[in-house]
Legacy VTK file of the C-alpha trace (Angstrom):
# vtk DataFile Version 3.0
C-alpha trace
ASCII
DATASET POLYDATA
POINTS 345 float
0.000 0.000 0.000
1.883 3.010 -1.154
0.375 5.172 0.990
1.058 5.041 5.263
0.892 6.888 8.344
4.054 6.928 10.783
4.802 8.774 14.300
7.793 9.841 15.693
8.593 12.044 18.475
9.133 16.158 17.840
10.706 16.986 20.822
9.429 18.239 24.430
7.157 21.798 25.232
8.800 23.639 27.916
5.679 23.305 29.906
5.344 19.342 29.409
7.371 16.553 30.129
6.294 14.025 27.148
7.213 14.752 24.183
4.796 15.810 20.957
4.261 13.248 18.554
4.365 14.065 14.806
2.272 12.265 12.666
3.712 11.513 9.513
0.906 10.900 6.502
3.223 9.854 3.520
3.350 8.406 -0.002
5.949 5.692 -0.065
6.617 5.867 -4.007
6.748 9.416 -4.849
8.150 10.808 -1.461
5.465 13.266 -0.969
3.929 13.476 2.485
3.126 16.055 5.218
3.546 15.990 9.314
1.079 17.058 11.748
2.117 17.523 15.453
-1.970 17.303 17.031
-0.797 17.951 20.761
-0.796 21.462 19.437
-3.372 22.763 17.686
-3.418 20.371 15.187
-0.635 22.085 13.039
0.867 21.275 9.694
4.355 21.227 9.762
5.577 19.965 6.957
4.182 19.046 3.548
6.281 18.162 0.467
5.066 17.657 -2.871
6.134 16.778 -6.194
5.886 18.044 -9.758
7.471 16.054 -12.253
10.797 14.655 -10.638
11.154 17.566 -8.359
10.388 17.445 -4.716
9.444 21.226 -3.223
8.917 21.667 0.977
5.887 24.355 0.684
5.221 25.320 4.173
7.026 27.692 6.363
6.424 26.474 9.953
8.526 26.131 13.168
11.338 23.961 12.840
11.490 22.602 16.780
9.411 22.506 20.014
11.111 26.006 20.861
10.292 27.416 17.854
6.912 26.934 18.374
6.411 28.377 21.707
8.257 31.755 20.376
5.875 31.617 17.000
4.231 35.216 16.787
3.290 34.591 13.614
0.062 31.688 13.600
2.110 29.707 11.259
-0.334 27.015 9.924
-2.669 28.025 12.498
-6.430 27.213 12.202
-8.255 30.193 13.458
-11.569 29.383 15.342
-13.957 30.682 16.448
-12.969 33.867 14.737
-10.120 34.274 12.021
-8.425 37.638 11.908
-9.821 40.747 14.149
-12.291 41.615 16.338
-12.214 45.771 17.196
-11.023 46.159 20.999
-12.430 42.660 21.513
-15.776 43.203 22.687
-18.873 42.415 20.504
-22.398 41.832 21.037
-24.441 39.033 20.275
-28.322 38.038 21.235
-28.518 40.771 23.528
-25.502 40.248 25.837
-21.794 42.498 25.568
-18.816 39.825 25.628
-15.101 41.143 26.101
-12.430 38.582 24.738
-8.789 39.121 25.258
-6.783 41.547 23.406
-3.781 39.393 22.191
-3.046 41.912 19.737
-2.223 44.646 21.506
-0.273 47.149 19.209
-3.748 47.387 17.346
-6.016 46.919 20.464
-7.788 43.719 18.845
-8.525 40.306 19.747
-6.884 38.319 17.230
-7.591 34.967 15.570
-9.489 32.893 18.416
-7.838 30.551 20.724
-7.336 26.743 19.667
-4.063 27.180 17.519
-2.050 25.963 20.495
-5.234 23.903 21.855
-4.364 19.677 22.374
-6.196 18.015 20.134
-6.815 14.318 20.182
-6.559 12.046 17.656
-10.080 10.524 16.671
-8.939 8.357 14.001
-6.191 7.522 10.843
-6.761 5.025 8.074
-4.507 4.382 5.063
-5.416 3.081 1.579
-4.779 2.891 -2.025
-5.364 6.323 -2.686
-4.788 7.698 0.814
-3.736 8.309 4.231
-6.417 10.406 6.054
-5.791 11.766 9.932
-8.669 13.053 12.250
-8.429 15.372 14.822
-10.678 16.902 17.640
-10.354 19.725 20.109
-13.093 19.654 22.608
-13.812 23.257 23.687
-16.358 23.682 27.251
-16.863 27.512 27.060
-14.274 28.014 29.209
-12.740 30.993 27.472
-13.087 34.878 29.000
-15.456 36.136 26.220
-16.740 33.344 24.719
-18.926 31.338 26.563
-19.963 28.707 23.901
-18.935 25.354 24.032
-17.971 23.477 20.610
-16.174 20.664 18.801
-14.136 21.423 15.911
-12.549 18.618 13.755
-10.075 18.389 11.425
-9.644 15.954 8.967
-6.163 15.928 6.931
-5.549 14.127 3.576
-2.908 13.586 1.473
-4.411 12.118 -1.806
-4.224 11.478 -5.034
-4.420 14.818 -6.748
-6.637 13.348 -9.525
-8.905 12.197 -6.658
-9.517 16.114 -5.332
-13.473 17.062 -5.440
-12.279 20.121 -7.102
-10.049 21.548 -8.925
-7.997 18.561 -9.770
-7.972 18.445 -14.085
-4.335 18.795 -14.681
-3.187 16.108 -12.066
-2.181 12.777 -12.470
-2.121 9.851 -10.368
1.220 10.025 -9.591
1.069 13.358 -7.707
-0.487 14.288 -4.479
-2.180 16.775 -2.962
-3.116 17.888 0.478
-6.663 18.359 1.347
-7.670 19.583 4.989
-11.732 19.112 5.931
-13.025 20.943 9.014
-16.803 20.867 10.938
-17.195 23.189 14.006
-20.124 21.923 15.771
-22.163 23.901 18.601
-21.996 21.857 21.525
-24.227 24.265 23.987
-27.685 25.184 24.503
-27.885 28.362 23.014
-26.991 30.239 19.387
-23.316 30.510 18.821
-21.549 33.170 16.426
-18.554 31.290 14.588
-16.147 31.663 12.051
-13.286 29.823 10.304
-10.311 30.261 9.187
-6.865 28.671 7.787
-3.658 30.624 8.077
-0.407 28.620 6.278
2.987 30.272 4.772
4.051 28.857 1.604
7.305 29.032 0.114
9.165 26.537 -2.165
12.352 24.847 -1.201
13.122 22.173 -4.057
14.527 19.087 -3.211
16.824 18.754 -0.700
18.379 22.936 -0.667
17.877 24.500 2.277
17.591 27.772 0.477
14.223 29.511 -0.418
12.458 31.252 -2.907
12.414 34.664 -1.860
8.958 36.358 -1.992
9.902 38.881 -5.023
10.610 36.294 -7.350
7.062 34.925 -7.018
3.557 35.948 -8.959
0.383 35.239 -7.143
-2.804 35.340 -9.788
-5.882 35.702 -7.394
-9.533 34.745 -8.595
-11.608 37.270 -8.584
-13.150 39.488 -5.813
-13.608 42.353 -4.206
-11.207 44.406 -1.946
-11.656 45.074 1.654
-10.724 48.619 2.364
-8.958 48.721 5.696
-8.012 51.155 8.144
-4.655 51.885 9.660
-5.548 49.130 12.386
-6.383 46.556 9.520
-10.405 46.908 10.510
-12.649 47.287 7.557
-14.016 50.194 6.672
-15.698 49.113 3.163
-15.759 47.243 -0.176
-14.146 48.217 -3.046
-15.488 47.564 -6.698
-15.465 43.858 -7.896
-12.159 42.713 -10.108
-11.499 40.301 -12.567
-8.755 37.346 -12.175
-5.893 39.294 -12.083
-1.719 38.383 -11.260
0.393 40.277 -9.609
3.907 39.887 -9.294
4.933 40.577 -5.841
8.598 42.309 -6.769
8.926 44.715 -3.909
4.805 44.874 -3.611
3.847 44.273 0.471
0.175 42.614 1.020
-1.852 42.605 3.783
-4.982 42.404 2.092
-8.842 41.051 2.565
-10.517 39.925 -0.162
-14.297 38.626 -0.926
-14.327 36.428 -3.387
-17.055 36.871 -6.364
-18.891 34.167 -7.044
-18.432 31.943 -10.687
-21.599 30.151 -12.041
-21.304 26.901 -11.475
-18.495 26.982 -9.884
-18.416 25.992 -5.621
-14.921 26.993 -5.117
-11.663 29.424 -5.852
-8.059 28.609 -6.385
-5.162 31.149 -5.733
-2.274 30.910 -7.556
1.663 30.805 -6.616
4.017 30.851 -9.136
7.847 30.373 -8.932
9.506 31.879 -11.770
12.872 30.106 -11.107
11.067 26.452 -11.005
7.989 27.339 -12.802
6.002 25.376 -10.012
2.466 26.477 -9.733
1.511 25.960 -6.374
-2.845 26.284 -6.200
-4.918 26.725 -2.640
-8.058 25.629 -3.458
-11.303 26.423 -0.593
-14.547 25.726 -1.253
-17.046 28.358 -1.589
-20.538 28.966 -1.590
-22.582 29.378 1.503
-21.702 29.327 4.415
-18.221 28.240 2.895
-14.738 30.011 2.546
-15.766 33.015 0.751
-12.786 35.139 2.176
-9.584 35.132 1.845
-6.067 37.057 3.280
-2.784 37.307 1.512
0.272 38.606 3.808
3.717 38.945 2.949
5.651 39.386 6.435
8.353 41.469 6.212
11.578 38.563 5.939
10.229 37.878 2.432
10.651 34.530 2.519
7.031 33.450 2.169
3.385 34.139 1.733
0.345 33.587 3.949
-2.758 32.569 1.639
-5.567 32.416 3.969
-9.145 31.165 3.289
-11.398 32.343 5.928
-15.544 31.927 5.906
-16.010 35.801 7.293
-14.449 38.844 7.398
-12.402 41.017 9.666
-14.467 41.855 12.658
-17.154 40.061 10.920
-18.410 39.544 15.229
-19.873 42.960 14.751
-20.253 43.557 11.408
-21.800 40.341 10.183
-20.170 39.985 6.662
-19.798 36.340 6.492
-20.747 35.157 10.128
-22.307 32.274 10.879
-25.069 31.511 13.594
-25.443 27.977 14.805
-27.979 26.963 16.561
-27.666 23.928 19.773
-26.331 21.608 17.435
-25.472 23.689 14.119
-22.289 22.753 12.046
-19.981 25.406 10.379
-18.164 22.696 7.451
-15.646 23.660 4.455
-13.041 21.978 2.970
-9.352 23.233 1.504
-6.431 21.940 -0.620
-3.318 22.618 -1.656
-1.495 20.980 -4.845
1.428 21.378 -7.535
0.741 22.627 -11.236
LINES 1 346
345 0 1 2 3 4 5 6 7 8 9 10 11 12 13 14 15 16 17 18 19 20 21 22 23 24 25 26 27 28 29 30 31 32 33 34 35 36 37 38 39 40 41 42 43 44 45 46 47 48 49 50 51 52 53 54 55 56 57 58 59 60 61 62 63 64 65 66 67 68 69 70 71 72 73 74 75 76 77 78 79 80 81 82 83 84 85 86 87 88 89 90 91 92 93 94 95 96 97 98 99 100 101 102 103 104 105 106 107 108 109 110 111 112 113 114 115 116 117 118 119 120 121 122 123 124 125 126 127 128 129 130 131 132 133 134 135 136 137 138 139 140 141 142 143 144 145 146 147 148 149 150 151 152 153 154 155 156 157 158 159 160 161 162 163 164 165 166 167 168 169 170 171 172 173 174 175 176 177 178 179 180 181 182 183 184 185 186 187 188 189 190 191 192 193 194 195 196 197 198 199 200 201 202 203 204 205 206 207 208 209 210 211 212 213 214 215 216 217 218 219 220 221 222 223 224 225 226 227 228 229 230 231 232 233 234 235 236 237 238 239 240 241 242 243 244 245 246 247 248 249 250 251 252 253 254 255 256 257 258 259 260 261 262 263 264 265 266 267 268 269 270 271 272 273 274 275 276 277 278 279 280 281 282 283 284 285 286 287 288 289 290 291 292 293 294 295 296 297 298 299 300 301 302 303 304 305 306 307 308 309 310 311 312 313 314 315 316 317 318 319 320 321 322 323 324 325 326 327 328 329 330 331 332 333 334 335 336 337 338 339 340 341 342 343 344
């Protein structure tokens, strides 16, 4: 069976005395796989992929147990229940005032919700022909200052056949891979719950076995189209710009920190961004699925080392606690589901 699932240890939290364990979802053949450490918050490592006879690492994430303590950055973070900002951290909702924590305090925001360092447990793992799939669960009790709504979110990761993807998968063969990450937030209390989702990874390609990078300005990103979030000088929204077609930019000395809503395409129930090396000519595509109730947002960031690129599909926008745009409700019971991927071109 070409396809397996490993563990090994990563190395010991300052704070714990048994080490993480890295889960290891590979393709034996090609060499492709990805690493997962769950223990803390579920976050992808690693994840190699292969075009042709080229191997590329894609994700920029800490490199050791340290590393990830000291991580400002929410590398490969998922962001629930709220992606991105919330203004001063209080919002309203059914009639009560809540007051989260300001982790972002240079802005005076609450920023990206609070599982991305969250244990979660590992439900269940199964590898077959066409591939190895991990599930994880963090089991939240409403324990949080500010958020008094229990939930379970799960995450399912695959790496799979890239012929085999629901979407977006036409040019791919069955000898290439793909990563596809599945997640269901599920309301857990007795009353309605606001919730949002979000993804945030760093891609970059190192090819092979170099230990060098792509820098940043030697990349093109061709985004599908949308509409521009117009922010303020604490990256709140202020309003929406006029739709755009598909459009690439090449990011040559250009900084992003943008929002973006995605327009809709007829028939269509999902969006792909596009990252292009221009030394490799690797296409590297982040699918999400779209639609409602879906991942109709997205965030591209380029942090100031240059070294990589945060593409970020999100289901709601910045401070969408008070302003709506993109929230969901759920009811005792009510899911929030979407699904993501990430393949070579």
């Amino acid at each position: 069976m070409p396809f397996t699932i490993t563990t090994q240890p990563f190395g010991t939290l300052p704070t714990h005395t048994d080490p993480l364990i890295e889960y290891v979802l590979e393709h034996t053949e090609t060499g492709e796989f990805l690493a997962v450490i769950p223990e803390f918050g579920a976050v992808l490592r690693r994840l190699v992929l292969r075009k042709g006879h080229h191997l590329f690492a894609l994700i920029e994430a800490p490199d050791s147990p340290q590393a990830l303590v000291a991580d400002e950055s929410y590398a490969s973070a998922f962001l629930y229940p709220f992606p991105s900002r919330i203004r001063h951290g209080i919002y309203s909702f059914d009639g009560e005032d809540y007051a989260l924590k300001m982790n972002e305090t240079h802005r005076d925001n609450a920023l990206h919700g609070f599982v991305h360092r969250q244990p979660f447990s590992v439900v269940s793992q199964e590898a077959t022909d066409t591939y190895a799939q991990l599930v994880l669960r963090y089991d939240y009790a409403g324990d949080t200052f500010g958020y008094p709504f229990p939930f379970a979110l799960t995450v399912t990761y695959q790496l799979v056949q890239a012929n085999r993807l629901e979407y977006g998968s036409s040019s791919a063969t069955d000898r290439m891979c793909a990563l596809r990450i599945s997640y269901t937030a599920q309301n857990m209390g007795l009353t309605r719950a606001p919730a949002a989702f979000g993804w945030h990874p760093y891609f970059t390609f190192i090819e092979n076995k170099e230990t060098t990078r792509e820098l940043v300005d030697n990349l093109t990103i061709s985004l599908p189209a949308h509409s521009p979030i117009e922010l303020d000088e604490n990256l709140l929204p202020t309003g929406k710009g006029v739709a755009q077609p598909e459009e690439t930019l090449r990011l040559h000395e250009r900084e992003l920190n943008n929002v973006f809503l995605i327009e809709p395409v007829q028939n269509q129930a999902y969006s792909e961004t596009v990252l292009q090396s221009s030394k490799t000519g690797a296409r590297l595509i982040v699918g999400q699925q779209t639609g409602e109730g879906k991942l109709n947002y997205l965030v591209c960031y380029t942090p100031p080392r240059r070294d990589s690129i945060a593409i970020e599909p999100l289901t709601a926008n910045v401070d969408a606690f008070n302003n709506g745009e993109g929230l969901a409700i759920l009811d005792p019971g009510g899911i929030l589901s979407g699904s993501m991927w990430v393949r070579l071109d």
